[in-house]
C-alpha distance (Angstrom), angle and dihedral (degrees) to the residues before:
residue distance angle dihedral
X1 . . .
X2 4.00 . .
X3 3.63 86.6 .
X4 3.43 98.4 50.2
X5 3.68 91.2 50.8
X6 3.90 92.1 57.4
X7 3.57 86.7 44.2
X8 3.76 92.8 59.8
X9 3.41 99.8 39.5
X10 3.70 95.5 61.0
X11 3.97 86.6 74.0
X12 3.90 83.8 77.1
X13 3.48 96.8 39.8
X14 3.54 96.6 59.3
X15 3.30 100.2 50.6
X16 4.08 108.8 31.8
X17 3.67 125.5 -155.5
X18 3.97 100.0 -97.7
X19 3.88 100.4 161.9
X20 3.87 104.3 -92.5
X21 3.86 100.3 62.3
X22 3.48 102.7 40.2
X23 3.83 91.4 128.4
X24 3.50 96.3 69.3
X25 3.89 88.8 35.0
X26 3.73 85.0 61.7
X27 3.87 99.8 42.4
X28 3.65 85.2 55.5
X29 3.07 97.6 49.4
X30 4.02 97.9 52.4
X31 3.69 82.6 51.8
X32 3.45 101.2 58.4
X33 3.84 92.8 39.3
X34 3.64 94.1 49.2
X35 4.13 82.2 53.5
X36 3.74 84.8 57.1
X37 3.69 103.4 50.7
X38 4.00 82.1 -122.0
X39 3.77 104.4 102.4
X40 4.05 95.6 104.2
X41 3.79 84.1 77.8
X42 3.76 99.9 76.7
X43 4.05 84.8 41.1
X44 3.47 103.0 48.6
X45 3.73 126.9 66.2
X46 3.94 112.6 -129.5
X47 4.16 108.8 -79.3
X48 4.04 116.9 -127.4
X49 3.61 111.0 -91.6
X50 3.98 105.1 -103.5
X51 3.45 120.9 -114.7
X52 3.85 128.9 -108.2
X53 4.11 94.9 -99.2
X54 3.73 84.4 41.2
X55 4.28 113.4 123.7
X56 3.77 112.9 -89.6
X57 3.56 85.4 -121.2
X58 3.64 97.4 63.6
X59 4.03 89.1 42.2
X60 3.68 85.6 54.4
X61 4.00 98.9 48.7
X62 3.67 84.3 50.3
X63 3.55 101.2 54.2
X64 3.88 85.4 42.1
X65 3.92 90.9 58.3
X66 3.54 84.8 43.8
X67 3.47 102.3 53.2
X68 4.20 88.7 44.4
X69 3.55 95.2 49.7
X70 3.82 89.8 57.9
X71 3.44 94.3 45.9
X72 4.06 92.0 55.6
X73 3.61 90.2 38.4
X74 3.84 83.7 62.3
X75 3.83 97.4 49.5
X76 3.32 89.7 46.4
X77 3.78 103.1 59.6
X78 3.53 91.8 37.5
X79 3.87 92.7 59.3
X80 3.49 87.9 47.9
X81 3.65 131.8 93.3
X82 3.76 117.1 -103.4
X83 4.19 94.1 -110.7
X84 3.88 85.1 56.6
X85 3.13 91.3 38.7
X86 4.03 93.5 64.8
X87 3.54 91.1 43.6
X88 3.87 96.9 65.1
X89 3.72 110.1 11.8
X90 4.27 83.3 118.5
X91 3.72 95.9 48.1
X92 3.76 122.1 81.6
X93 3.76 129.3 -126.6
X94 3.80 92.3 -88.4
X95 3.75 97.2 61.3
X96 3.60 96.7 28.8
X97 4.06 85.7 69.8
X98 3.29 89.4 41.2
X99 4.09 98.3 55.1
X100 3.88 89.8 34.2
X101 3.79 89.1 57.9
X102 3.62 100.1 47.8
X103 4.31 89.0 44.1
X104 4.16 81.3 48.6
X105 3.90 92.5 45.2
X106 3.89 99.5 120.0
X107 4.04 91.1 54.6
X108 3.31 91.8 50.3
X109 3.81 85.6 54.0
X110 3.17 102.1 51.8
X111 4.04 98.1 43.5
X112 3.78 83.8 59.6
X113 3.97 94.4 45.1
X114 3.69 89.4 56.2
X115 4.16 101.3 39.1
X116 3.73 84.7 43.5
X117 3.95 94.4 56.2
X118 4.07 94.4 36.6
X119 3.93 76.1 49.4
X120 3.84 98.7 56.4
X121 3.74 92.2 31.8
X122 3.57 98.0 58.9
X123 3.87 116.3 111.7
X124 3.56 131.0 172.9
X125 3.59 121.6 -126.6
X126 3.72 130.8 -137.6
X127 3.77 111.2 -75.3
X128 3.60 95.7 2.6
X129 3.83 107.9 141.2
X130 4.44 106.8 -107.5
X131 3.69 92.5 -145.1
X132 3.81 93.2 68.3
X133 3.78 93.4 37.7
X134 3.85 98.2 43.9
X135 4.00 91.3 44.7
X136 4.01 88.6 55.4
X137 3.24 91.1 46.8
X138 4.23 95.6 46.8
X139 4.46 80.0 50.1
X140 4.08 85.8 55.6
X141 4.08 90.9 54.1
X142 3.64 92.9 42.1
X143 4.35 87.8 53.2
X144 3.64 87.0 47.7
X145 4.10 95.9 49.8
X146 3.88 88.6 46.4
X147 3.70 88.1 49.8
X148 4.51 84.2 56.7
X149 4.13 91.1 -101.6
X150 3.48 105.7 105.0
X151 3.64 127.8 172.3
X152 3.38 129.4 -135.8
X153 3.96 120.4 -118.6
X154 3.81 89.2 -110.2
X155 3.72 103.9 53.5
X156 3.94 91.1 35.2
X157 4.06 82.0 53.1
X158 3.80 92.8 52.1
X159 3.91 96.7 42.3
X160 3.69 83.3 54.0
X161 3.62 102.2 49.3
X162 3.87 89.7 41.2
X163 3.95 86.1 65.4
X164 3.56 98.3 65.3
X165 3.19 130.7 100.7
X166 3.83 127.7 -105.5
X167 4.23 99.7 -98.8
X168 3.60 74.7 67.8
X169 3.59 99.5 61.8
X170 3.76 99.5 93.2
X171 4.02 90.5 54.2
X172 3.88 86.8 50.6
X173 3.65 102.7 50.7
X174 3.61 87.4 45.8
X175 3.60 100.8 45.0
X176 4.18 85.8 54.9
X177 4.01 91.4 33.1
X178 4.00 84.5 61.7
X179 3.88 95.5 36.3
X180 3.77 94.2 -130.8
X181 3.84 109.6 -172.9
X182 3.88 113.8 -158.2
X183 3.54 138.4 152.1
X184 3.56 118.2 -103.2
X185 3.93 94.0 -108.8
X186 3.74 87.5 55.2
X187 4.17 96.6 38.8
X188 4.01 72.7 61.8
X189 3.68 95.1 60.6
X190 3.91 93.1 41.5
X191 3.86 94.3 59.8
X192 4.21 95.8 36.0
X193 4.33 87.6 57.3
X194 4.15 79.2 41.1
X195 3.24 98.9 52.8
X196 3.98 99.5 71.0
X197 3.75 83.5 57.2
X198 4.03 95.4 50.6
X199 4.00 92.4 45.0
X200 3.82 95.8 55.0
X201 3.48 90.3 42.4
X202 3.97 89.5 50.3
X203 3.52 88.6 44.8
X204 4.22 90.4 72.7
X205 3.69 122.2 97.5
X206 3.60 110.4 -134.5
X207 3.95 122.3 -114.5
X208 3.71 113.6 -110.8
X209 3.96 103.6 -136.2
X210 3.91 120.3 -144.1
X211 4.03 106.6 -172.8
X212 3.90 132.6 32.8
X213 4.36 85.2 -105.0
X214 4.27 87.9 52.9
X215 4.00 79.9 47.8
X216 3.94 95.6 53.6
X217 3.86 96.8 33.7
X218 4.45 89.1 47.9
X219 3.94 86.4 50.7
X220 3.67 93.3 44.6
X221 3.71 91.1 52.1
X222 3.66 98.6 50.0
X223 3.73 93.1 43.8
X224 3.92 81.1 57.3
X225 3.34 95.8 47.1
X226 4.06 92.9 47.5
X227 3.98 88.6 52.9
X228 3.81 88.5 45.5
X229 3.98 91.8 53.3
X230 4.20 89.2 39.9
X231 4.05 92.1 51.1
X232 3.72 95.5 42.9
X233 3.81 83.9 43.9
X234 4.11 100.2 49.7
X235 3.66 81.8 41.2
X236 3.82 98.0 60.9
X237 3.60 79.0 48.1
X238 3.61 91.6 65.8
X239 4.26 89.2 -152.0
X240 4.05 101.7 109.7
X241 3.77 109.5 39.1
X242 3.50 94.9 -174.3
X243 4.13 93.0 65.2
X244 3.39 79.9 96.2
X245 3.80 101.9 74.6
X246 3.55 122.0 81.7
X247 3.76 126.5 -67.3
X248 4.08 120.0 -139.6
X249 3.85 106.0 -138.5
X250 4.10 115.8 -174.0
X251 3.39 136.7 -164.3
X252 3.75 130.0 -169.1
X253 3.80 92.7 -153.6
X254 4.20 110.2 75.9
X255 3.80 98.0 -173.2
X256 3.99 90.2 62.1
X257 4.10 79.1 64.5
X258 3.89 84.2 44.9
């Protein structure tokens, strides 16, 4: 594990914090404290000091906080460069995150101005496989929480679903027709067992109608064939038993039953 540690914490002492890269200074440094079970102490302001009748457990989750705070306090000024390093060599590691973000604020900015627009720009194209293109967009909402924007599950679930393409339509107006709430991770799995469905669908040429009858009996059929695909697809889903039953379909035009 002690090797490990030193491993990882040469990212940061590589490349020290020297004012214009203190993105990746900080990324790096969430990394290697999330390795160390240590990363509460640059989220967590400094607890009260218990009191002598306090439980021993308390006294000891102090002096644990304590003892971590120094040691990131430590790897932080030493991967820093000697200007910053005078300007918070009395803070601890707490504050110093604090100060170094508001100093840093612009970059911060503009990271989230440009993950935010590759974010709502991002469209799928036909035939393009949804677990790649859902997972980049899931590592574009992550960046932005990081940066303090976080989105909730709902809008990140609609600016998702808005990305697709239109063979997807059916699963959409379904999936908001039905209200299914799901975390993102799982809204993931939903569209990949989906997506079999959408691509044979796709996959169809459509019939070229030549009277108003052909019109009314091509419209009928693909309205069939959409509640076909949505039953067998709430089905798999196992969250409406009765899809199962059968579904009136009507149709105002009598020779497209002809």
């Amino acid at each position: 594990m002690e090797n490990n540690n030193l491993s990882l914490r040469s990212l940061l002492e590589k490349e020290k914090l020297n004012g214009i890269n203190f993105l990746d200074w900080f990324r790096n440094l969430r990394i290697i404290l999330k390795q160390e079970r240590k990363e509460y102490v640059i989220e967590e302001l400094v607890p009260d000091e218990p009191t002598a009748n306090a439980p021993r457990a308390d006294k000891d989750k102090f002096e644990k906080h304590m003892d971590d705070m120094l040691d990131v306090s430590c790897l932080m000024l030493a991967t820093m460069s000697p200007e910053l390093q005078k300007q918070h060599e009395d803070m601890n590691a707490y504050d110093m995150i604090q100060n170094l973000k508001e100093i840093y604020e612009g970059q911060a900015r503009q990271e989230r101005y440009e993950t935010s627009k590759a974010l709502f720009q991002c469209k799928m194209s036909e035939g393009s496989p949804v677990g790649a293109h859902v997972i980049k967009m899931m590592g574009y909402i992550q960046t932005l929480d990081k940066l303090g924007f976080a989105l909730k599950d709902e809008l990140a679930t609609d600016v998702i679903l808005q990305s697709l393409p239109n063979s997807f339509n059916p699963f959409v107006l379904n999936f908001n027709m039905k209200e299914i709430n799901k975390t993102l991770p799982k809204l993931l799995g939903i569209l990949r067992t989906a997506e079999s469905t959408v691509s044979k669908k796709s996959s169809k040429q459509d019939t070229v109608a030549g009277s108003t009858k052909e019109v009314a009996y091509n419209a009928t059929n693909e309205v069939a064939k959409e509640i076909v695909w949505i039953k067998k697809f709430i089905y798999e889903l196992k969250v409406i038993t009765s899809i199962a039953d059968a579904i009136e379909l009507r149709c105002d035009n009598n020779g497209a039953f002809a």
